[in-house]
C-alpha positions in Angstrom: -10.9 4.0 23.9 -7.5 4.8 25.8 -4.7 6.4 23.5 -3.1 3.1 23.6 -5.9 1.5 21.5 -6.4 4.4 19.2 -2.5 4.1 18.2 -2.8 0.2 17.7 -6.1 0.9 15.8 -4.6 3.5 13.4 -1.6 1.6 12.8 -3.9 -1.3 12.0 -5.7 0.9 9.4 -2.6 2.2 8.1 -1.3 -1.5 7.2 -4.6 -2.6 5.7 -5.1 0.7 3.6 -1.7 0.6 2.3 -1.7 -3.5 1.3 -5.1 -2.1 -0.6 -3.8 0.7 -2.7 -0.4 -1.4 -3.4 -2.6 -4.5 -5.4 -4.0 -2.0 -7.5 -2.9 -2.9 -11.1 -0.4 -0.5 -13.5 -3.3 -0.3 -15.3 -5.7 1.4 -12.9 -3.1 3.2 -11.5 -2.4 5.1 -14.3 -6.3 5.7 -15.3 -7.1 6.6 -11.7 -4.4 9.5 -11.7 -6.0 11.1 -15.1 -9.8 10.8 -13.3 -7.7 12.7 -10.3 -6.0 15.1 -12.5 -9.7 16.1 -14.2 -10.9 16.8 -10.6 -7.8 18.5 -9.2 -7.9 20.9 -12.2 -11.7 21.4 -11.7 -11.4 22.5 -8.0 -13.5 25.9 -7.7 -10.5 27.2 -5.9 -8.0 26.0 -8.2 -5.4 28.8 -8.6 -4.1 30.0 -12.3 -1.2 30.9 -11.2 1.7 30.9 -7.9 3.2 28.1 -6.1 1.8 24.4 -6.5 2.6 21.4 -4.7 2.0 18.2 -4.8 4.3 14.9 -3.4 6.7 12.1 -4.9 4.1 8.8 -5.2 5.6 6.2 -3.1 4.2 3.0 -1.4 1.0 2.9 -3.9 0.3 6.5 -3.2 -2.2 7.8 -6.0 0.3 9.3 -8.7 0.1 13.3 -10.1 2.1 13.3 -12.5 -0.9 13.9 -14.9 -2.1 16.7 -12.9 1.4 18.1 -12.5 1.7 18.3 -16.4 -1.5 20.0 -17.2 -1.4 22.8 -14.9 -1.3 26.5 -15.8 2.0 27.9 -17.2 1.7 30.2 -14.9 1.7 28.0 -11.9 5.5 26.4 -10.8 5.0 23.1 -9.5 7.0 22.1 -6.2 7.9 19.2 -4.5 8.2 18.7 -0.4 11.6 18.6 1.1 12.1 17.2 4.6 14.0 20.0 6.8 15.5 19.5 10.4 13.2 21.6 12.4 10.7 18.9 11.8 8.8 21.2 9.2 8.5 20.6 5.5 9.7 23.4 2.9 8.8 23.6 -0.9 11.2 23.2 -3.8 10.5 24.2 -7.1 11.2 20.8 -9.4 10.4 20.0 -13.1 11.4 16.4 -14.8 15.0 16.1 -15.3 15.8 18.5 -12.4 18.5 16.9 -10.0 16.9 15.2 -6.8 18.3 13.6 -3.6 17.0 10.9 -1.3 15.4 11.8 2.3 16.2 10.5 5.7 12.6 8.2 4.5 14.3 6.9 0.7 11.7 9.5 -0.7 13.8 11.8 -3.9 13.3 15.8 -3.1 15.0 18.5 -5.2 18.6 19.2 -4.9 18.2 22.4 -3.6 19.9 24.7 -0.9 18.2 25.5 2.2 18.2 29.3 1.2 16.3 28.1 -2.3 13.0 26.5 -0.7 10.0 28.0 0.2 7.9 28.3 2.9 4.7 26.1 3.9 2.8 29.7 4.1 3.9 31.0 0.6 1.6 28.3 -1.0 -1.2 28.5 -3.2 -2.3 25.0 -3.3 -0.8 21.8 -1.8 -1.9 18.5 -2.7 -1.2 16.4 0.6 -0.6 12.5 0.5 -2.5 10.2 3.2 -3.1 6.8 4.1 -6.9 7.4 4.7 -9.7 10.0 5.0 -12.9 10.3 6.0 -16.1 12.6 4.2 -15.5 15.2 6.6 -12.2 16.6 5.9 -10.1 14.3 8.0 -7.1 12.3 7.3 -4.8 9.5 8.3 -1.4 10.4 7.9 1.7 8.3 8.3 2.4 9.2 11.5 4.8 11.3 11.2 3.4 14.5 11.5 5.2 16.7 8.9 2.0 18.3 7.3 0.1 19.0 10.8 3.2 20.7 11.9 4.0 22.4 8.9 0.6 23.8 8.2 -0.5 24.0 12.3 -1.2 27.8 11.1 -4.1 26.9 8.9 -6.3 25.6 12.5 -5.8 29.9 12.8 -6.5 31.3 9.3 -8.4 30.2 6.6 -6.6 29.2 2.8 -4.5 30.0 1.3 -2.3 27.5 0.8 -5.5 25.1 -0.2 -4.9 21.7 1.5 -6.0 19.0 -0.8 -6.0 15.4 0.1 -5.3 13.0 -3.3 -6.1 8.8 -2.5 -7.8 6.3 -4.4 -11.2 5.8 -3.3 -10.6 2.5 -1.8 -8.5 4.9 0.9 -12.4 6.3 2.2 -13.1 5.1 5.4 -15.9 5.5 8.2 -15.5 9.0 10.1 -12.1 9.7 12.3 -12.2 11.1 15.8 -9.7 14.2 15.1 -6.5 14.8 17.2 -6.0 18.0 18.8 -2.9 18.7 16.2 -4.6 17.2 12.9 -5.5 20.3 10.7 -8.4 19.4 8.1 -7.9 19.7 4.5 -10.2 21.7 2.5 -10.9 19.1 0.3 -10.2 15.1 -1.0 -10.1 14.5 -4.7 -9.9 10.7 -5.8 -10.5 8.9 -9.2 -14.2 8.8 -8.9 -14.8 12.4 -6.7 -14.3 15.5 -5.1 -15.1 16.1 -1.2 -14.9 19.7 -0.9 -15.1 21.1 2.6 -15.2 24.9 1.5 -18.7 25.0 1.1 -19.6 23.3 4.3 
């Protein structure tokens, strides 16, 4: 398959796995992000404590804001912020805290560069996707901001944990990996865990 046809194909995936996850109902939205809270909590690598993030659910995006409210006191829950070296930084955020809108319409803290933290400084990062396969893999939006951001974890092993969050209607047959994809350590929907640890 030429490049060409693998972009067309993956954009193709992209539409049809988003119209899926957008007609799922209020209703099993909100019980499919408690199942995914119970299995992000139960993660055998689940930290008690550090830096935590997760993402703002846009798009029909699995939601975590139950998973966000159960955590550990001792954990401090961040949210991504898009910076202009391409590469994504942290933010500490709790509800009510002030937030801005990205370059993408997507609310971040209303933070100063000097406030945010670094992809590396992470305990655990729960990473949004379009798709994923049972090997570790996952299809992105295209942009790139998580490979990029977390290109050091091809070198080194965890921490930060990469954790993929989807529905499971987001599961698809195996993807051929790109040279700059990293793999997440594990993909938690309502119905399961993958975890790539182990393997």
């Amino acid at each position: 398959m030429t490049d060409g046809n693998r972009a067309a194909e993956r954009r193709q995936l992209r539409q049809d796995l988003r119209t899926g996850r957008r007609a799922l109902s209020a209703a099993e939205r909100l019980a499919a992000a408690d199942a995914l809270a119970n299995h992000l909590l139960a993660l055998p690598f689940a930290p008690p404590s550090g830096y935590v993030a997760g993402y703002w659910a846009m798009d029909g995006e699995i939601a975590l804001h139950a998973w966000q409210m159960r955590l550990p006191r001792e954990c401090v829950y961040c949210l991504p912020v898009l910076c202009d070296d391409q590469l994504l930084r942290f933010a500490p955020w709790r509800p009510g805290d002030s937030l801005v809108s990205n370059r993408h319409g997507i609310p971040e803290p209303d933070l100063s560069a000097s406030a945010l933290l670094e992809a590396a400084s992470l305990s655990l990062v729960i990473v949004p996707l379009v798709g994923f396969d049972e090997h570790g893999h996952r299809l992105g939006m295209g942009g790139g901001w998580y490979d990029r951001s977390f290109a050091f974890r091809r070198e080194r092993s965890a921490p930060p944990y990469l954790v993929g969050a989807a529905f499971t209607l987001q599961q698809m047959p195996p993807l051929a990996a790109e040279a700059w994809d990293v793999r997440l350590d594990a993909v938690c929907t309502e119905s399961r865990c993958f975890d790539f640890t182990s393997a």
